[in-house]
TORPA-4810 file (N, C-alpha, C, O; in nm, 3 decimals):
<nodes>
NODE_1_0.082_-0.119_0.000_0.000_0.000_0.000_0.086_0.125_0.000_0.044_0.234_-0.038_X
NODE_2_0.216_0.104_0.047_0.299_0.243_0.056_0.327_0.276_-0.064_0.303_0.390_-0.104_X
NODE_3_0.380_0.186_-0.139_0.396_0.204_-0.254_0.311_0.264_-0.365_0.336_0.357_-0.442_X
NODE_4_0.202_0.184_-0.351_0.058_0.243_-0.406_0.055_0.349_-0.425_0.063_0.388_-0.542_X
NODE_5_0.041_0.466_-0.286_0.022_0.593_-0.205_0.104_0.660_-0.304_0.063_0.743_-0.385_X
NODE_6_0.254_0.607_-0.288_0.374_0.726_-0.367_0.432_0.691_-0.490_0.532_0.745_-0.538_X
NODE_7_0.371_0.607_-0.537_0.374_0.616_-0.665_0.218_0.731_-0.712_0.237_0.826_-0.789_X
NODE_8_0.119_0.711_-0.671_0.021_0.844_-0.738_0.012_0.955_-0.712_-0.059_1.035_-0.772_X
NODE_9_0.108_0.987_-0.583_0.131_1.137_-0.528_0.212_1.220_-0.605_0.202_1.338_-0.639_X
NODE_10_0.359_1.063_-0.642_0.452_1.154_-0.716_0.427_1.206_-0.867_0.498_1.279_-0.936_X
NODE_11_0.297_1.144_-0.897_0.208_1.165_-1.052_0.149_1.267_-1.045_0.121_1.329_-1.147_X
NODE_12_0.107_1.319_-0.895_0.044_1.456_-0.866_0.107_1.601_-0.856_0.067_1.710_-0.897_X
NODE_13_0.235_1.558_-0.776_0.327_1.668_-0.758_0.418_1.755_-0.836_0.446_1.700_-0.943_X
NODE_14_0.467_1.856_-0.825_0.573_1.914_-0.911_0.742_1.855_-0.864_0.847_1.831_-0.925_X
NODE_15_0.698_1.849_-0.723_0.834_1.767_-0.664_0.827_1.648_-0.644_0.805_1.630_-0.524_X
NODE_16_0.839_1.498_-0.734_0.825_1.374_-0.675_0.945_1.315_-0.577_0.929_1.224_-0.496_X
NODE_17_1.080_1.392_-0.603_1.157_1.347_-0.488_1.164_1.392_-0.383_1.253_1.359_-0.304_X
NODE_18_1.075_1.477_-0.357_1.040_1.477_-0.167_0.945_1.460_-0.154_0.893_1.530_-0.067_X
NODE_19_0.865_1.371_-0.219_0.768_1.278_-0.168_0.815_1.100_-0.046_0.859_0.990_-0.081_X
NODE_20_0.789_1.135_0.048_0.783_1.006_0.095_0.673_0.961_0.229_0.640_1.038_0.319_X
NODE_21_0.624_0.803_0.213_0.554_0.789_0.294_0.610_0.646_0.373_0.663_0.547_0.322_X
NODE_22_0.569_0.682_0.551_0.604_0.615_0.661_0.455_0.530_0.695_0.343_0.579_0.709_X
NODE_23_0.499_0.375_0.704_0.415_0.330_0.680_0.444_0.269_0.830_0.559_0.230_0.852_X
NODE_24_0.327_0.260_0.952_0.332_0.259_1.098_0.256_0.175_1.174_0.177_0.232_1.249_X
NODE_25_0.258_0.064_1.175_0.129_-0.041_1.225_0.100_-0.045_1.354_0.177_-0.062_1.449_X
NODE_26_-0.028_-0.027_1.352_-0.086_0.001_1.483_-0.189_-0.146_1.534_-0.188_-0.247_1.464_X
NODE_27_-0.243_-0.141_1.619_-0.352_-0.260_1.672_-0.446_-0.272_1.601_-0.475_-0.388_1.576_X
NODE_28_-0.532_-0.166_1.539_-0.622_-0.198_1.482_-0.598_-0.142_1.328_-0.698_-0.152_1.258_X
NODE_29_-0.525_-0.106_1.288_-0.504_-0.032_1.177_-0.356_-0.005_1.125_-0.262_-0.021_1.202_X
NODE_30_-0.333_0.040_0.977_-0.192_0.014_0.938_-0.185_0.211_0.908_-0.268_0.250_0.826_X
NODE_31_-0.084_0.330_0.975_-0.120_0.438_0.937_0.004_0.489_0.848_0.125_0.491_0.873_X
NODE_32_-0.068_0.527_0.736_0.060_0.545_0.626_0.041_0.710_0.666_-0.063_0.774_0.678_X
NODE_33_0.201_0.762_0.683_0.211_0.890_0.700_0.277_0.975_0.555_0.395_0.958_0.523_X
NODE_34_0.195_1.055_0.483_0.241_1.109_0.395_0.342_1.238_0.411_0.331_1.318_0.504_X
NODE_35_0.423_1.245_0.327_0.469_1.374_0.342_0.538_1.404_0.224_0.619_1.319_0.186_X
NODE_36_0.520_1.528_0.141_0.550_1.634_0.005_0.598_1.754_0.106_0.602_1.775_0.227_X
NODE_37_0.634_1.828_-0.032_0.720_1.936_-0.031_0.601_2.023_-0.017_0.497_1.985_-0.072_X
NODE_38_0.601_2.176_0.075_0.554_2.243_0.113_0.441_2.329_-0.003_0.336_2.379_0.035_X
NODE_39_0.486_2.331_-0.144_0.461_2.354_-0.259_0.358_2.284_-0.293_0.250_2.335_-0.321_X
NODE_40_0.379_2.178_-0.293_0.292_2.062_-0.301_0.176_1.997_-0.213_0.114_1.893_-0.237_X
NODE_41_0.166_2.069_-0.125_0.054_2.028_-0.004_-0.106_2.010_-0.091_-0.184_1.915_-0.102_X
NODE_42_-0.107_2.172_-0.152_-0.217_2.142_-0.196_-0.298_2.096_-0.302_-0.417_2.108_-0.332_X
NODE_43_-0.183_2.028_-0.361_-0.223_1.973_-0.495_-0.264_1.815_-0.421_-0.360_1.753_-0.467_X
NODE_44_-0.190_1.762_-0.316_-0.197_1.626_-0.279_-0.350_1.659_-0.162_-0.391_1.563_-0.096_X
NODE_45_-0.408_1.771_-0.152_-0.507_1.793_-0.056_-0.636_1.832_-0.173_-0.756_1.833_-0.144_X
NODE_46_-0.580_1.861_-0.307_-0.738_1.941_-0.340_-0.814_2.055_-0.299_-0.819_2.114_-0.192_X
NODE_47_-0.874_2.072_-0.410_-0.960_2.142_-0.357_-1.083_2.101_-0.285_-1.161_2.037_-0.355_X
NODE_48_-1.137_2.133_-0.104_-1.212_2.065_-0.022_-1.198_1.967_0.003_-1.294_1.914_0.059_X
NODE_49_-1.069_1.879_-0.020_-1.027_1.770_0.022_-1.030_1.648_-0.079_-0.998_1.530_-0.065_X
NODE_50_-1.085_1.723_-0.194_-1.100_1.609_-0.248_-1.062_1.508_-0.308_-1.123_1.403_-0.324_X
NODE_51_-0.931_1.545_-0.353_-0.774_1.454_-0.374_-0.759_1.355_-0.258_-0.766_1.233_-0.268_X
NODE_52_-0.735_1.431_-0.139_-0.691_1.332_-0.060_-0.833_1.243_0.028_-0.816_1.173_0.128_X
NODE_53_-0.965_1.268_-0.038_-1.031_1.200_-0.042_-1.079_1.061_-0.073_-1.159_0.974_-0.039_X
NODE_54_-1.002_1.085_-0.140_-0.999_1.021_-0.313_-0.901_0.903_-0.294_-0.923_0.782_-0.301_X
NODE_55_-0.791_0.966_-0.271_-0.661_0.859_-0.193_-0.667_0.747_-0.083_-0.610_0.638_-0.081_X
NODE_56_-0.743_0.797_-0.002_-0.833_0.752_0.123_-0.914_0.618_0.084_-0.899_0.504_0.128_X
NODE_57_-0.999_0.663_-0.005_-1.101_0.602_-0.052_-1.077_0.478_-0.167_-1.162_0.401_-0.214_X
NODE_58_-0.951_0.484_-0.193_-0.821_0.359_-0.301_-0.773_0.288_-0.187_-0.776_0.165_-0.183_X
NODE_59_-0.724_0.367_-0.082_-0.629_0.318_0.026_-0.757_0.187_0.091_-0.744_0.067_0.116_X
NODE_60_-0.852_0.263_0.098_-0.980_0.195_0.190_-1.032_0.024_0.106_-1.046_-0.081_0.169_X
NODE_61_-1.054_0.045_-0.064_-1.069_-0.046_-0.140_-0.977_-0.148_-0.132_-1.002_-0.268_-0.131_X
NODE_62_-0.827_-0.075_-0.125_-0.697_-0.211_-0.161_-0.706_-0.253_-0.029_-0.634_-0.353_-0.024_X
NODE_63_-0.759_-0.232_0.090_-0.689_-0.279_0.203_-0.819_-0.367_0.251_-0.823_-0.405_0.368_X
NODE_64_-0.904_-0.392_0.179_-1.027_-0.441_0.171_-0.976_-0.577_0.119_-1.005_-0.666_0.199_X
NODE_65_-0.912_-0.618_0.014_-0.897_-0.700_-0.034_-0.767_-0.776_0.032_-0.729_-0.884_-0.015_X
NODE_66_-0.698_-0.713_0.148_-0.605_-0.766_0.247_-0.675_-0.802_0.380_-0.637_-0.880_0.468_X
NODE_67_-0.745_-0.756_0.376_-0.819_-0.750_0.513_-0.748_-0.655_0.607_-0.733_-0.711_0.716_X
NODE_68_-0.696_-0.523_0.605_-0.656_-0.456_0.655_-0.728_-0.287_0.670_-0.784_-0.234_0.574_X
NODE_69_-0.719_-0.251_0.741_-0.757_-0.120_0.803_-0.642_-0.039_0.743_-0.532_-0.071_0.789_X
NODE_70_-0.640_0.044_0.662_-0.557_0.171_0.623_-0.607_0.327_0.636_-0.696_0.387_0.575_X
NODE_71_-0.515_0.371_0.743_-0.513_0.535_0.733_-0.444_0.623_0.688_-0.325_0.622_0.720_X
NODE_72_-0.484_0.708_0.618_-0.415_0.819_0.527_-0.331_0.935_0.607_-0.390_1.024_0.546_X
NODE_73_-0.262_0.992_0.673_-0.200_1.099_0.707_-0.122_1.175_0.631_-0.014_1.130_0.593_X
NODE_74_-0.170_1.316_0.593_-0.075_1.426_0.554_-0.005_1.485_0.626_-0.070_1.561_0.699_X
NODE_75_0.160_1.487_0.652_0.256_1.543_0.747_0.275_1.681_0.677_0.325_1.691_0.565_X
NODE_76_0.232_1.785_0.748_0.337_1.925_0.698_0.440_1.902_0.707_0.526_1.985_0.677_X
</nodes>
């Protein structure tokens, strides 16, 4: 799934090499922590969220088919 995440972020961004995501397993859930270049926040956020809605909502489908719980985090 990390992979997933930053491979379509870096398709989004103007900077794909400071894209990276920390992937953090918890008890009930797996929390992938995103983080882009400051430039780039809001292209990976959308407008009203709806990019990283959107991301969420892929993250939510693939982890369906693992049987896993995935959460999305954007790091400033």
């Amino acid at each position: 799934m990390k992979q997933l995440v930053e491979e379509i972020v870096k398709l989004l961004v103007d900077k794909p090499e400071e894209v990276s995501v920390t992937e953090l397993e918890g008890e009930q859930a797996v929390v992938l922590e995103l983080k882009v270049a400051k430039e780039d926040l809001g292209k990976v956020i959308g407008k009203h969220g709806h990019t990283a809605q959107s991301l969420r909502t892929l993250l939510n489908a693939a982890g369906m088919k693992v049987r896993k719980r995935y959460v999305l985090q954007i790091v400033e």
